[in-house]
N, C-alpha and C positions, 0 to 999 in steps of 0.2 A: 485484465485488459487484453484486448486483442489487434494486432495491426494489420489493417487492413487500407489499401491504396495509400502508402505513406504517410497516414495519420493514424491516430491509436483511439480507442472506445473504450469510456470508461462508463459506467453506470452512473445515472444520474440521480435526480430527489426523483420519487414517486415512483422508482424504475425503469425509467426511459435511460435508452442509452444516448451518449451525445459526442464527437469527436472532438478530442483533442488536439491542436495541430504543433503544442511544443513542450520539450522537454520543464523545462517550469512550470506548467502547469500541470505533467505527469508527477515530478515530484511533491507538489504541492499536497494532491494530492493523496499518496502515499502518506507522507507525512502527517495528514490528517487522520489517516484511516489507523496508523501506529499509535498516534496520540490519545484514539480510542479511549483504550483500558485503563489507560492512565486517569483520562476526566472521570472515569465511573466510578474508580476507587482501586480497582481491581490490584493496581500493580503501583511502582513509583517510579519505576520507568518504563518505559515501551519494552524495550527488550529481555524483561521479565515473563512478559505473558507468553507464556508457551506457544500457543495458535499463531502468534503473531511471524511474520517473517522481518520483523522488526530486528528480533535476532540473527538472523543472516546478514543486514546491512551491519550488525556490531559485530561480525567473525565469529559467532554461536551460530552451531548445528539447530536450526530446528524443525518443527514435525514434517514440513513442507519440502518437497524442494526448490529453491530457486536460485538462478542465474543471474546474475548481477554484473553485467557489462560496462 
């Protein structure tokens, strides 16, 4: 996601990007994209899967770095 004039872009269906104008819907989808690996079998919780920075929202280091404000 990148912020740009006070609103944030997230990537959309088909790959169009589309602006977000609030935090709810930034988490939302987050939250979705965590939930991933979970639907496909991969892991039993989000913050299992390595790739994911699902792990830094539960206080695990993972591959990524991210900042969580």
């Amino acid at each position: 996601m990148f912020k740009k004039a006070g609103a944030y872009l997230a990537c959309g269906s088909q790959g169009r990007s589309l602006a977000t104008a609030g935090a709810a819907v930034i988490e939302q989808k987050i939250d979705y994209t965590h939930n991933n690996p979970v639907v496909a079998g991969f892991v039993e919780n989000d913050y299992e899967y390595l790739h994911s920075s699902a792990r830094d929202y539960a206080g695990i280091k993972g591959l990524v770095k991210v900042i969580i404000t």
